[in-house]
N, C-alpha and C positions, 0 to 999 in steps of 0.2 A: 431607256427608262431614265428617266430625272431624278435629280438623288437631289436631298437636302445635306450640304454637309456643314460640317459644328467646328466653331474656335479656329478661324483662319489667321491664318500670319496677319502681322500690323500692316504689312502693302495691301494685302490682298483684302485686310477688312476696309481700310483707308478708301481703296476704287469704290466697294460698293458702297462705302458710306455717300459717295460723292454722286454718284448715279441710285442715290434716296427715289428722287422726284420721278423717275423710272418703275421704281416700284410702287408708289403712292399711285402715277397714273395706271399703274397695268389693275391694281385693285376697284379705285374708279370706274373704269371700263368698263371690268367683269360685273361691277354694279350693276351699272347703266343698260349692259347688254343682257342681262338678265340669264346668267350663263348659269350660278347657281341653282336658279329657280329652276332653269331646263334641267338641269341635271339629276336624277331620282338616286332611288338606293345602288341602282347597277351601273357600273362603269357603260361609259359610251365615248366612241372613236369622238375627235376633229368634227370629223363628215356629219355625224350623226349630231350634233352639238352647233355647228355649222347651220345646219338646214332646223334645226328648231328657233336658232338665234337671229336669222339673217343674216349672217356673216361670210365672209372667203375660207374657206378649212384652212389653205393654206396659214394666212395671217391668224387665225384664231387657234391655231395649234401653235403659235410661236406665242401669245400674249398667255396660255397656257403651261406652258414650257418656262415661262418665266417666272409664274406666278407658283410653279408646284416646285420651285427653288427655293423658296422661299416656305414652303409647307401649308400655302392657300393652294389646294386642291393636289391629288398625286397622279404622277404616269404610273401605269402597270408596265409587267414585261412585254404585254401584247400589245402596247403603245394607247388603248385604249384612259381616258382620264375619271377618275372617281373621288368623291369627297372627302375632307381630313373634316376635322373638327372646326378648325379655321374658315374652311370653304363654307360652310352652311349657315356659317354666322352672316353671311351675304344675300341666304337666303329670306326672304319677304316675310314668309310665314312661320319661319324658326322663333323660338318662346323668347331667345336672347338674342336675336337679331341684331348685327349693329352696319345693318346696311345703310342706314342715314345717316350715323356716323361716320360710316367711311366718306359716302358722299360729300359733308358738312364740313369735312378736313381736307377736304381737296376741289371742293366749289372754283369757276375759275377766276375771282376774285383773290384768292391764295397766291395764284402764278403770279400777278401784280406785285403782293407786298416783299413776298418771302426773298427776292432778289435786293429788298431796300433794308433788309435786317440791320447791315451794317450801321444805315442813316440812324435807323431807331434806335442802336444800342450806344451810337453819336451822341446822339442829342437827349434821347432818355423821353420820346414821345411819340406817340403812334403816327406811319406812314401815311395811313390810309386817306387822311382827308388832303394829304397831298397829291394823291394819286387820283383819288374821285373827286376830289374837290365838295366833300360834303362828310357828313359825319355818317359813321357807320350804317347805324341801325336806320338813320333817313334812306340811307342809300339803297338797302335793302327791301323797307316799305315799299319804295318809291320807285325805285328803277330796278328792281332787280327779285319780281315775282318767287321765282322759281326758285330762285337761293332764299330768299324769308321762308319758303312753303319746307324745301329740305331744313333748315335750320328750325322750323317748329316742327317737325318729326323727330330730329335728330334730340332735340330735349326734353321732347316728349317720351321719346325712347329711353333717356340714361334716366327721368325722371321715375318714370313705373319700374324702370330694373333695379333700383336704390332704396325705391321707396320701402318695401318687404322688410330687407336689412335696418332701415330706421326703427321701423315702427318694429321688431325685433329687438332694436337695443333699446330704447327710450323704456324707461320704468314709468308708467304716468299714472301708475295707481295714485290716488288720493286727492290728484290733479281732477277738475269740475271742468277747464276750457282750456283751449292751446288754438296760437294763430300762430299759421304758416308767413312767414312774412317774404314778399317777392315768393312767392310758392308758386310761381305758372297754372298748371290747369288743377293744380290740387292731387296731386299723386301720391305724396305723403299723408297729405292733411285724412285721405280717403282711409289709406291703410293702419293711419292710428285712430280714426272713429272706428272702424270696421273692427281693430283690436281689443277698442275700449267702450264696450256697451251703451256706458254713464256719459260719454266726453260729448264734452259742445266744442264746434271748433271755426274759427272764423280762418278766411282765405282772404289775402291782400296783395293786389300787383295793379299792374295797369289796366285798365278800360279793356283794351282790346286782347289781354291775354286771360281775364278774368271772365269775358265773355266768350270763350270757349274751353269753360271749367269741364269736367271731369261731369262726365253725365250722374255719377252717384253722388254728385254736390248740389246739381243743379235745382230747379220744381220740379217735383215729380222723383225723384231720384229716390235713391233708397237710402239715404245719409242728409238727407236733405232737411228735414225737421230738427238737425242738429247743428245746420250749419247757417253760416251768414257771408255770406261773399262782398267784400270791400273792397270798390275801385279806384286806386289809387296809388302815387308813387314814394314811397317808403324813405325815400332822399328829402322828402317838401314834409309828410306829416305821418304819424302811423295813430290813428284814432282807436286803437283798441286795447282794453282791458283785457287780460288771461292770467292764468298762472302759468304757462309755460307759452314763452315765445321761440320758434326755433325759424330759425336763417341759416337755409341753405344754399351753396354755392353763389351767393351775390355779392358778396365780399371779396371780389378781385376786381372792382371797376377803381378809377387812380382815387387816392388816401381822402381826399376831400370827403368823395359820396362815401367812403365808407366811413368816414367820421360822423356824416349829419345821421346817418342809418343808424348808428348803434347810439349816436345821444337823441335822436327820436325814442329809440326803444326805450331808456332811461327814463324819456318822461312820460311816455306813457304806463309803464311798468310798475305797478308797488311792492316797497322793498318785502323779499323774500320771494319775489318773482323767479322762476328757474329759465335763464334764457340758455338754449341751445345753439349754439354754431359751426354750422356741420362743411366742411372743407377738403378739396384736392391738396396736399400739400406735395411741396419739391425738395423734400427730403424726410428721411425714418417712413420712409415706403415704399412695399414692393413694385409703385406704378409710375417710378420715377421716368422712366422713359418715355411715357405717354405724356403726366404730368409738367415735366418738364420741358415739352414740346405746346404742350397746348398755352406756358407760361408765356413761350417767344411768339407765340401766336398773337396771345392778347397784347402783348408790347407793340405790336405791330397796326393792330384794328383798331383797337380802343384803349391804346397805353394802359393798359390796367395789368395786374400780376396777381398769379399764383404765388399763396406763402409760404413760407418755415413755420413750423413748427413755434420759434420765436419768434418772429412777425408778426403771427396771427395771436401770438400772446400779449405782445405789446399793443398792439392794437385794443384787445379787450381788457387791458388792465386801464392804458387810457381813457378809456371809457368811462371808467368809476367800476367797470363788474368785477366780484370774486370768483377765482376760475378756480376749479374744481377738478374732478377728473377728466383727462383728456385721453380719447379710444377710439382705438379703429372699429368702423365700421362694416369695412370690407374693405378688398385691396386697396382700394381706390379713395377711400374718403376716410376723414377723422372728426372726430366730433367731441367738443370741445364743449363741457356741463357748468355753467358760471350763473349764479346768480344776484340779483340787484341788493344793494347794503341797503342798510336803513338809514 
């Protein structure tokens, strides 16, 4: 039986910290291989897991063995494997899924940069276009299907599981409009119409992520008579009027675009506008391990960073906005209530 055990000596955390990418790929895998998905409420051998996955028993009881070390999935006494809470999150159709996130953070585009850290934390600019020889998000368009198709799952995913939480905190009684700005398919924007009867609510991002909004945005939709979809990039112009502008997670691409973003908001904004800006930060949070991994990530792809706490203040006070109360959202994000002066 495999045992998880807790709080190992400094050598013995040190090894496995080093053999990470070990466990990153064995998670992968179990994605890929759809091992969750075979797996039901009742424990089942290797063999039996084996032959629903197409795999060797032999090999797929050691990437199992590995992975219930860990506390993604457990051995019984009878050597047979059954789900923890971790494991199920792998699964397809679980309500909190984060099987495209696994996938999205270990894409094999990762294996390229994550050895060039050092260069990145060198020079202080993403590896990537040294590596591909092109800019990210082209690259992904353009050569690399399958990783763009997991990467719009994958935000699609953290989008609808955040969104609940938002539309939760935001008090937008009184408020008549609110634009999601760089909003993706409109996941928020959906969940604070859907909470707020009266609200009208415009969505703004690019062309092609705006044209696979959120079916209850779209014609025909059941939010749709409330809403106005704007395609375009929030760096070059933001053309809309509200009383609550809220930006979330766009504010980690390098200091530039996030200046022209928040002095766009500015002027399109009139004063006593309530702008919201909602954020992973890497520190005063319980998800600093993640956070702070997905920081050295962006340093790497698209030189951009996760902020402090102060960071993302100085940022918004540069701005000209008054910041107001700042609150977690849920583990994972804070959100930061500033509105435009007169």
């Amino acid at each position: 039986m495999t045992t998880v055990e807790s709080a190992p000596p400094p050598p013995m955390r040190l090894r496995e910290l080093v053999f990470g990418a070990a466990c990153a790929a064995a998670v992968r895998a179990a994605a890929r291989l759809g091992v969750a998905d075979a797996l039901g409420d009742t424990p089942m051998s290797a063999e039996d897991l084996a032959a629903a996955v197409k795999t060797e028993p032999r090999t797929l009881r050691r990437l199992l063995r590995a992975l219930a070390c860990q506390g993604v999935f457990t051995e019984q006494p009878d050597g047979t494997f059954a789900h923890t809470e971790m494991s199920r999150l792998l699964r397809e159709d679980d309500p909190h899924s984060l099987r495209y996130i696994a996938l999205w953070c270990t894409e094999p585009w990762t294996w390229d940069v994550w050895p060039k850290l050092d260069e990145a934390v060198r020079s202080g600019r993403n590896v990537f276009e040294d590596v591909y020889e092109r800019e990210f998000f082209s690259y992904l368009n353009e050569e690399a299907p399958e990783s763009a198709y997991v990467f719009n799952r994958a935000m699609t995913t953290s989008s609808r599981q955040s969104a609940e939480d938002v539309a939760e905190l935001l008090d937008l009684r009184g408020a008549s409009s609110v634009v999601d700005i760089g909003g993706g398919q409109g996941h928020v924007l959906a969940s604070l119409l859907e909470k707020h009867p009266g609200l009208h609510g415009t969505l703004l991002d690019l062309p092609a992520v705006v044209g696979n909004a959120d079916p209850r945005l779209r014609e025909g939709g059941t939010l749709a008579p409330r809403v106005r979809i704007v395609p375009g990039d929030c760096r070059e112009d933001i053309p809309v009027r509200a009383d609550v502008y809220v930006i979330k997670n766009i504010l980690e691409w390098d200091d530039d675009s996030t200046r022209r973003t928040l002095a766009n908001v500015r002027k399109a904004a009139e004063p006593g506008a309530r702008v919201v800006v909602i954020e992973n930060l890497v520190d005063d949070t319980p998800s600093m391990r993640f956070t702070t991994a997905m920081d050295l990530l962006l340093l790497l792809n698209v030189g951009g960073a996760k902020h402090t706490r102060q960071s993302m203040v100085d940022r918004l006070t540069d701005a000209g906005l008054v910041i107001g109360e700042i609150r977690p959202v849920n583990a994972y994000l804070h959100a930061f209530e500033c509105t435009v002066p007169a």
